[in-house]
MARZAMI-487821 format. One record per residue (C-alpha): residue number from 1; residue in one letter; x, y, z. Coordinates in Angstrom, 2 decimals. Example, Ala and Ser with C-alpha at 12.3 -4.5 7.8 and 13.67 -1.06 7.14 Angstrom:
BEGIN
PT   resi   resn        c1        c2        c3
PT      1      A     12.30     -4.50      7.80
PT      2      S     13.67     -1.06      7.14
This chain:
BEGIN
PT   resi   resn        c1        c2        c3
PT      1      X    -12.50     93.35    273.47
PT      2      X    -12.71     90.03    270.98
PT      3      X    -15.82     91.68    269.37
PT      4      X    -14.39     95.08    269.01
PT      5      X    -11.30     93.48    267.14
PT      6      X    -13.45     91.43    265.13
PT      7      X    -15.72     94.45    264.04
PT      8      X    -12.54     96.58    263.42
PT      9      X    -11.13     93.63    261.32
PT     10      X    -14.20     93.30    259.12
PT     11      X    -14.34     97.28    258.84
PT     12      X    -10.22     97.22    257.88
PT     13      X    -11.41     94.37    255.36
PT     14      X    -14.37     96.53    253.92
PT     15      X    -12.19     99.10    252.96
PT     16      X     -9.58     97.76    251.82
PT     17      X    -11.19     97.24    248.12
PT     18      X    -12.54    101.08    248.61
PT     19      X     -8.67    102.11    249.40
PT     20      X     -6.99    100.19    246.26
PT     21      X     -9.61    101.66    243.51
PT     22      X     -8.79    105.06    244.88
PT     23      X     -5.07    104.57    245.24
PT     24      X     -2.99    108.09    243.93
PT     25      X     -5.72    110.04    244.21
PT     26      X     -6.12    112.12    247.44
PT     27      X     -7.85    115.49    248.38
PT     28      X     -6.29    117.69    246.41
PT     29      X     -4.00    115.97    244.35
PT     30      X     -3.99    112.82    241.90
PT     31      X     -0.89    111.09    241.53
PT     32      X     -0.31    109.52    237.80
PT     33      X      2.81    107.85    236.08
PT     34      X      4.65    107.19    232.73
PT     35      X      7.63    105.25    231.46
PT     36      X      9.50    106.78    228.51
PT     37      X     12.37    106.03    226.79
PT     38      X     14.76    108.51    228.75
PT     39      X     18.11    106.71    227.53
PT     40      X     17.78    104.63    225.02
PT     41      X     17.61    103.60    221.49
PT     42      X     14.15    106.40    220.94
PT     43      X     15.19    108.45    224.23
PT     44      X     14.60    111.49    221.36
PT     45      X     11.20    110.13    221.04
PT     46      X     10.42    109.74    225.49
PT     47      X     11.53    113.26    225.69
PT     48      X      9.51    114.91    223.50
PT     49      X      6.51    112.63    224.80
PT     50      X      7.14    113.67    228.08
PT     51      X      7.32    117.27    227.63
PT     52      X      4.57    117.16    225.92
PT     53      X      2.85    115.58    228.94
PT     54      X      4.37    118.01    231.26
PT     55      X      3.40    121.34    229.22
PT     56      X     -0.55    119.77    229.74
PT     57      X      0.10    118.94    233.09
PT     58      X      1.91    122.37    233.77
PT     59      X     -1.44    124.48    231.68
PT     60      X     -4.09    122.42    233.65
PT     61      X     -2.41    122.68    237.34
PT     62      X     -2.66    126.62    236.51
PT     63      X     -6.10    126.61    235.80
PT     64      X     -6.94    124.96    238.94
PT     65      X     -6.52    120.95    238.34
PT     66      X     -8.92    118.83    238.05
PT     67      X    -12.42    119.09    240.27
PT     68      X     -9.87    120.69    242.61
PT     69      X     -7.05    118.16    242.55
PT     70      X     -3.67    119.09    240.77
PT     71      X     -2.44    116.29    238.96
PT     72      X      1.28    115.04    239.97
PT     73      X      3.28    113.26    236.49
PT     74      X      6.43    110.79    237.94
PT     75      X      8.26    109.89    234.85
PT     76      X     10.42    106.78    235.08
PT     77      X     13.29    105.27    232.32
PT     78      X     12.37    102.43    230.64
PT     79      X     15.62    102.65    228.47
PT     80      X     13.25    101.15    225.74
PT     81      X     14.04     97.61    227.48
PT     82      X     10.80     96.00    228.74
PT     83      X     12.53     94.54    231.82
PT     84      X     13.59     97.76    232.84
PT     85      X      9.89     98.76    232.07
PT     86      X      8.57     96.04    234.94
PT     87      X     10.98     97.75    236.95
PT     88      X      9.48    101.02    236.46
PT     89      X      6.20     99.82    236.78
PT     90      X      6.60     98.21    240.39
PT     91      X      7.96    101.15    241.12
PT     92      X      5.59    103.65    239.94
PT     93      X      2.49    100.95    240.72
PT     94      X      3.75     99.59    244.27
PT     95      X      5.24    102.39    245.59
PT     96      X      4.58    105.98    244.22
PT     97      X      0.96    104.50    244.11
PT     98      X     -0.25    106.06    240.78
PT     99      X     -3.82    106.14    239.90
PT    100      X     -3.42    105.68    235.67
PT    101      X     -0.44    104.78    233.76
PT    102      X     -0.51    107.11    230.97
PT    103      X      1.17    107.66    227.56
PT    104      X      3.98    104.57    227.63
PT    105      X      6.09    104.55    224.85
PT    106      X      6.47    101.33    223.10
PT    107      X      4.76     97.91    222.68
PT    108      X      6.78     95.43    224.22
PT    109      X      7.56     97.68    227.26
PT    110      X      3.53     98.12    227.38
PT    111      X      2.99     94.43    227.50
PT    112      X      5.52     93.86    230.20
PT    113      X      4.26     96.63    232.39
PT    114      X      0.29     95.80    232.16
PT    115      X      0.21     92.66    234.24
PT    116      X      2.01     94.69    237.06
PT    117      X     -0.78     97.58    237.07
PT    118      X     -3.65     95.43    236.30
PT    119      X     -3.16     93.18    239.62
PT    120      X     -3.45     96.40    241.26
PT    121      X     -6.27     98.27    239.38
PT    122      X     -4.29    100.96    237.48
PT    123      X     -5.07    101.94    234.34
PT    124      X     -3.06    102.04    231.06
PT    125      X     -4.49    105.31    229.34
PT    126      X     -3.44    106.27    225.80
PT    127      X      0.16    104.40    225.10
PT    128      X      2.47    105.80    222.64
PT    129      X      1.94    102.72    220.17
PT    130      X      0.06    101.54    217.60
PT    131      X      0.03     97.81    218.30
PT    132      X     -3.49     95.85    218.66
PT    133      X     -2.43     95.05    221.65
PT    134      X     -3.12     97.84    223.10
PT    135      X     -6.86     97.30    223.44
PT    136      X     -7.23     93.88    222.16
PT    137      X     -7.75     91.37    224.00
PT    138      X    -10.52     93.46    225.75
PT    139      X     -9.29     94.56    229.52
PT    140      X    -11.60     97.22    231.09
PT    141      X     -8.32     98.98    232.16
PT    142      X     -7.29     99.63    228.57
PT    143      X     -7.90    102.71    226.22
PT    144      X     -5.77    103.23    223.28
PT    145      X     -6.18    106.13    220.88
PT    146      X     -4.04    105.35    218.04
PT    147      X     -4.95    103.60    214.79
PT    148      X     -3.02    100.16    214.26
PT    149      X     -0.25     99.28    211.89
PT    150      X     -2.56     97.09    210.25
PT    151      X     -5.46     99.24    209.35
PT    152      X     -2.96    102.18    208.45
PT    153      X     -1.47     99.93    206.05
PT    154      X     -5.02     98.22    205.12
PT    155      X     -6.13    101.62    204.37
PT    156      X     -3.47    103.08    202.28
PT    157      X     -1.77    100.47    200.81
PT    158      X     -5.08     99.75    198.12
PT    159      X     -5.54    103.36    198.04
PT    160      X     -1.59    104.27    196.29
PT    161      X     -1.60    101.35    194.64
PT    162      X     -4.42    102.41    192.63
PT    163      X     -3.79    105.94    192.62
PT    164      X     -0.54    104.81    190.91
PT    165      X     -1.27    102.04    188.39
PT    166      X      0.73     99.42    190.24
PT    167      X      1.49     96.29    188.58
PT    168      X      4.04     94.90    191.37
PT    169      X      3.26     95.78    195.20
PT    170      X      6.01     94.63    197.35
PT    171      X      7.15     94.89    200.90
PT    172      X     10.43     95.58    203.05
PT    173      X      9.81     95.01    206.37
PT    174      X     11.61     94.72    209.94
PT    175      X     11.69     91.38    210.95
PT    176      X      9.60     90.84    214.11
PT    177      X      6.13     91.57    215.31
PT    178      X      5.97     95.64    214.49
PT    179      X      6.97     94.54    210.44
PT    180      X      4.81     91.56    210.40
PT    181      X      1.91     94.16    211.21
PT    182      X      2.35     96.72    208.81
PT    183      X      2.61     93.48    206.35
PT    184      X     -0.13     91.77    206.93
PT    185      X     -2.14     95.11    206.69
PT    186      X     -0.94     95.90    203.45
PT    187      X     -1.71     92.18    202.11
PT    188      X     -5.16     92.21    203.39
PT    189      X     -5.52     95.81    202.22
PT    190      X     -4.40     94.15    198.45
PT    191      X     -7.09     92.01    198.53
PT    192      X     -9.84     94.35    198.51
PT    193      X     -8.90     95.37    194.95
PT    194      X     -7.78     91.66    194.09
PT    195      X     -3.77     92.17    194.46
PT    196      X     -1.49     90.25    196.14
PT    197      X      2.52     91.29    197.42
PT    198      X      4.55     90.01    194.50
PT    199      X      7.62     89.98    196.53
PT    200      X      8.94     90.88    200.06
PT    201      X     12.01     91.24    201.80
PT    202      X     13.04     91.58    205.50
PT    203      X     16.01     92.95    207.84
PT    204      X     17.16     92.07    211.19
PT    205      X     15.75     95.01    213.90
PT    206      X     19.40     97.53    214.57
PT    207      X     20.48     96.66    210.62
PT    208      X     22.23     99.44    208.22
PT    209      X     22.97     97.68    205.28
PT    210      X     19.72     97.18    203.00
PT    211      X     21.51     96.89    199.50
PT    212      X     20.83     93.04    199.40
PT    213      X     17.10     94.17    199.70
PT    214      X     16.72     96.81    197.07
PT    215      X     18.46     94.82    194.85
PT    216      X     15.94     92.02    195.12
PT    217      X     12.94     94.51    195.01
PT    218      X     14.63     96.23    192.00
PT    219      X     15.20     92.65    190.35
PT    220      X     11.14     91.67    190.80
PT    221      X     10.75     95.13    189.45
PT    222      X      8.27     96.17    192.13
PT    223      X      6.71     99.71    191.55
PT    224      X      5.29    100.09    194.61
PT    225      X      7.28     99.40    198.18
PT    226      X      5.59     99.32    201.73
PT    227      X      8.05     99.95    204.59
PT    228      X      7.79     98.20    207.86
PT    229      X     10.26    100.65    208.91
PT    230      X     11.01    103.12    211.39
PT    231      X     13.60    105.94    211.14
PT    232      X     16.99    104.33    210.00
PT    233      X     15.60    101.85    207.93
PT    234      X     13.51    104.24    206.21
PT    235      X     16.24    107.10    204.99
PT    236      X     18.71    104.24    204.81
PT    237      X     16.37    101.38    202.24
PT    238      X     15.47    104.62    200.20
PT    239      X     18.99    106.40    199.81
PT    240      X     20.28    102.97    198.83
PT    241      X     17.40    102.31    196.02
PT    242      X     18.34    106.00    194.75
PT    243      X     21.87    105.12    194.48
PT    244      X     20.40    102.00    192.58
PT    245      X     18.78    103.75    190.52
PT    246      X     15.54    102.28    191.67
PT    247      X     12.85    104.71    192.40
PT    248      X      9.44    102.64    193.14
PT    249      X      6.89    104.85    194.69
PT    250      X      7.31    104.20    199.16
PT    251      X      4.79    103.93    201.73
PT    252      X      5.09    103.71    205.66
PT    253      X      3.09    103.56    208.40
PT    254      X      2.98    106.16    211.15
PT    255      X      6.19    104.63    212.73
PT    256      X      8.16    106.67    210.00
PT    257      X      6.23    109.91    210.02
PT    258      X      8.72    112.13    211.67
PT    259      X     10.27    115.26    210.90
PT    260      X     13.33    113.20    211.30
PT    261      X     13.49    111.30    207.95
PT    262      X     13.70    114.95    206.18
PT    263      X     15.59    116.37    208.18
PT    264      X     18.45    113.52    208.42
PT    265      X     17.75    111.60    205.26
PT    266      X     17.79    115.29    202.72
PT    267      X     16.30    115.42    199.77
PT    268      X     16.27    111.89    198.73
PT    269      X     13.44    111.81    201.18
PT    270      X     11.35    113.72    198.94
PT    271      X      8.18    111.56    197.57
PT    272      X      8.18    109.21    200.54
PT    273      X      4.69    108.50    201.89
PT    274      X      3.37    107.63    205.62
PT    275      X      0.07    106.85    206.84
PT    276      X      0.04    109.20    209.74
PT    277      X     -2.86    110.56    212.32
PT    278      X     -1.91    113.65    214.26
PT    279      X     -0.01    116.05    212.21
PT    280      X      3.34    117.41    212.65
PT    281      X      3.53    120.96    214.46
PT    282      X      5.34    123.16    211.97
PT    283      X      6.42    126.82    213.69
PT    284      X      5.57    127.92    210.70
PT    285      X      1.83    125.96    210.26
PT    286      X     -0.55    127.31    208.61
PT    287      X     -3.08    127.10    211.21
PT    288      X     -3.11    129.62    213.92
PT    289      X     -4.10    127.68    216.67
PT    290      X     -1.26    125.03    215.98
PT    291      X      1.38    127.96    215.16
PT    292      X      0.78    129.29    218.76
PT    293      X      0.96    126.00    220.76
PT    294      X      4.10    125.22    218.66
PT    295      X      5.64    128.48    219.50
PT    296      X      4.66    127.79    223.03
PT    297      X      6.14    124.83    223.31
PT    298      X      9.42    126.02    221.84
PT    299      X      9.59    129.00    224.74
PT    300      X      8.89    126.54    227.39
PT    301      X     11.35    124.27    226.19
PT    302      X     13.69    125.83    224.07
PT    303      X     13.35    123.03    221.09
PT    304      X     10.77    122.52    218.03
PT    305      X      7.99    120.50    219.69
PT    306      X      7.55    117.25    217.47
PT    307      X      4.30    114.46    216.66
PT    308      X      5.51    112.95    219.80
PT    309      X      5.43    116.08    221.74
PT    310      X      1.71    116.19    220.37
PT    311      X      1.53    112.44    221.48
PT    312      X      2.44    113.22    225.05
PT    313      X      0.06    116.55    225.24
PT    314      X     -2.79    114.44    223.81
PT    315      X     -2.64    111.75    226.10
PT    316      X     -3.01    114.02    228.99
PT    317      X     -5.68    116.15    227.78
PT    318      X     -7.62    112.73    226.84
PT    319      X     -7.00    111.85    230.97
PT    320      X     -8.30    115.32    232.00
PT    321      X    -11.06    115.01    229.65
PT    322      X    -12.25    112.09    231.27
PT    323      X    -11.32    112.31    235.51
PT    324      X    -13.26    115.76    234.87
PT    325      X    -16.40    114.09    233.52
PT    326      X    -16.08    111.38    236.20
PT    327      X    -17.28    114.05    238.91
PT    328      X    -15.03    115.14    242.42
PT    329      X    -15.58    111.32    243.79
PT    330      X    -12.55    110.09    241.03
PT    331      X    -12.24    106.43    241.36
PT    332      X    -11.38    104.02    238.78
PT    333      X    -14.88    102.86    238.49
PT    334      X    -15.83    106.20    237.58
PT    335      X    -12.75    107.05    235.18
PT    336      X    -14.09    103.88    233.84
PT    337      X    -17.95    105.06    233.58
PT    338      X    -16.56    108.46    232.80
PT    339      X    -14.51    106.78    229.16
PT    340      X    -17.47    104.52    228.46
PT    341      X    -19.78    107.34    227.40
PT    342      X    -16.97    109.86    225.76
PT    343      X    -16.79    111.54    222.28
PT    344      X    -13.75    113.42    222.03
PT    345      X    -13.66    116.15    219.35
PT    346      X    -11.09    117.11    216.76
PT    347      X     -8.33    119.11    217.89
PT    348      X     -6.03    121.59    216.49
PT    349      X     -3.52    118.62    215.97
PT    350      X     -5.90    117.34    213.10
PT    351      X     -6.89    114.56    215.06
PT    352      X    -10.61    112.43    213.96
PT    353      X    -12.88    112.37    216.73
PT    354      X    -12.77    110.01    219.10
PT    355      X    -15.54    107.76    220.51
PT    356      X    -15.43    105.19    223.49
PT    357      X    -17.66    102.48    224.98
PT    358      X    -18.27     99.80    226.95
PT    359      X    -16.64     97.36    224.58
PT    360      X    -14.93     99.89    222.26
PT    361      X    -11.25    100.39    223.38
PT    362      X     -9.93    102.32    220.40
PT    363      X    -10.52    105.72    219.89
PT    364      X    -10.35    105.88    216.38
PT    365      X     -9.16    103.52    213.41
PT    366      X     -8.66    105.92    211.39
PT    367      X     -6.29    107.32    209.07
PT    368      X     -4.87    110.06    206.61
PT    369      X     -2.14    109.75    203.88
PT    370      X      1.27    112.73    204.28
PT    371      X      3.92    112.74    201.89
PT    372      X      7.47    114.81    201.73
PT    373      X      7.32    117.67    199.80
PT    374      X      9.88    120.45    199.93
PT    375      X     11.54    118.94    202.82
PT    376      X      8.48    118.81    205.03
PT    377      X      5.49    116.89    205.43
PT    378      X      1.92    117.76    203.68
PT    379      X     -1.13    115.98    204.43
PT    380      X     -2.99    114.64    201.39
PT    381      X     -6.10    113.27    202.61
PT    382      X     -9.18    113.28    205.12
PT    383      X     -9.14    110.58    207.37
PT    384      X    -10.38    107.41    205.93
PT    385      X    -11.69    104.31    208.38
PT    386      X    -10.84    100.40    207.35
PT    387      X    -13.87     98.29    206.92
PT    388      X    -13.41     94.98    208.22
């Protein structure tokens, strides 16, 4: 009896390993998770995300699922606060055992949630942020697809500020870590062409007063401004340099390219310019393909689908892409094997092609220059890569 214990021990031992790499992902179903913003400061943002996500989710289950398994998306609130996003992790991790966390919005919630599914092998697949982070330091459990602050901001910072004779690049930035990037990208960006930022000025994150700051940036007569803003900020810095009388050319990075600084900030919005990567479904677009997903989206839905609804669709389709590929025996090892080797193409969404290996993390650094025109945004450029 002691040495059929002892055998049924080691066998319970054996297995256990086996049962943790396949956790959420049974015969005909695998079980995956993501935290939006459902109430919060960007809950706008985590509900277009997630509809995106569910309209994949909804298309692929139709068609079959996946090698035969359907996939099941639990959605939990983050609120945009990263303790609530721990919360939401242990949850989703510990007991709804999901197999990937995919598409979480937001860095700081990302970095709070990580340690939780790392200790149990889950991966985070394609967050909705563009923070280095994200893939750096290497972890095999992480695959981002977005370009960074920084090499947006490396990339097109050089590239207006020669397009436009600038004698006086200067900065207004957010105060913490997402304003410090898009800084330090267009700095190092300056240097390629010998330039330097001949002023800055920052703002505390939640702030709606920025006349103290276009006042300095009018008074060092800077020509060219780089925003380390979001959506506020943005319509709220550029309204008050109008009213100023100051009218520098402005650049973001991808954190301001919504349809939401034309449509709330008006006209004064027109000329404003964002480094941006997947581009904004119009009803109207010109493309075909993108017209009918939008209008899609809209009848499913009843609202305008957005970037981040393209954000949320993306990041599923790049999860199917790759549990397909990893064959009917899905384990993590295999997602893994599955990313290691994968070339994604460009969609209708605009998007560069994507390439992944066994020690490249990042889909893609590249990135394309919109600007406002008309009330909407156009895309100006191919994609362009920064060259470290």
């Amino acid at each position: 009896m002691k040495t059929t214990l002892t055998a049924a021990a080691v066998l319970a031992l054996a297995a256990g390993p086996a049962l943790a790499q396949t956790q959420g992902v049974s015969k005909d179903e695998i079980v995956i998770g993501s935290i939006q913003d459902l109430s919060g400061p960007i809950a706008g943002f985590g509900k277009q995300v997630r509809m995106g996500m569910l309209l994949r989710v909804d298309e692929i289950n139709e068609q079959g699922g996946i090698n035969g398994r359907k996939i099941k998306l639990l959605v939990e609130d983050s609120k945009y606060d990263p303790r609530n996003a721990v919360l939401a992790a242990q949850k989703l991790v510990n007991q709804d055992k999901i197999f990937a966390m995919v598409g979480h919005i937001g860095t700081a919630q990302n970095m709070a949630a990580m340690p939780v599914q790392f200790q149990k092998n889950v991966l985070n697949f394609y967050p909705i942020t563009a923070a280095r982070q994200m893939y750096e330091p290497f972890h095999k459990l992480k695959y981002s697809f977005a370009a960074t602050y920084y090499d947006q901001m490396k990339i097109v910072t050089p590239l207006l500020a020669k397009e436009k004779g600038a004698k006086k690049v200067c900065a207004m930035y957010q105060d913490d870590e997402f304003g410090l990037e898009v800084k330090r990208g267009a700095e190092d960006g300056l240097k390629t062409i010998g330039m330097t930022l001949a002023a800055e000025t920052t703002y505390k994150r939640g702030a709606t007063d920025f006349a103290s700051q276009m006042q300095k940036l009018q008074a060092d007569q800077c020509d060219l401004v780089v925003m380390g803003t979001i959506i506020r900020e943005t319509i709220g810095g550029i309204a008050t340099a109008k009213r100023l009388g100051f009218n520098p050319t402005f650049v973001g990075s991808s954190a301001a390219y919504t349809d939401l600084i034309h449509k709330l900030g008006g006209p004064a919005m027109n000329g404003f310019y964002a480094a941006m990567t997947v581009q904004h479904p119009y009803l109207d677009s010109a493309s075909q393909p993108l017209r009918f997903w939008a209008n899609k989206y809209q009848t499913k839905f009843n609202e305008e689908p957005t970037v981040f609804s393209v954000y949320g669709y993306g990041s599923i389709d790049g999860f199917i892409r790759a549990a397909t590929k990893a064959g009917p025996g899905l384990t993590t090892d295999s997602f893994i094997k599955a990313m290691d080797t994968m070339k994604i193409p460009p969609d209708i969404f605009g998007s560069a092609e994507m390439t992944f290996s066994p020690t490249k993390r990042l889909g893609s650094n590249a990135t394309r220059l919109s600007q406002i025109q008309d009330g909407r945004w156009k895309v100006l450029s191919e994609y362009m890569s920064s060259k470290d």
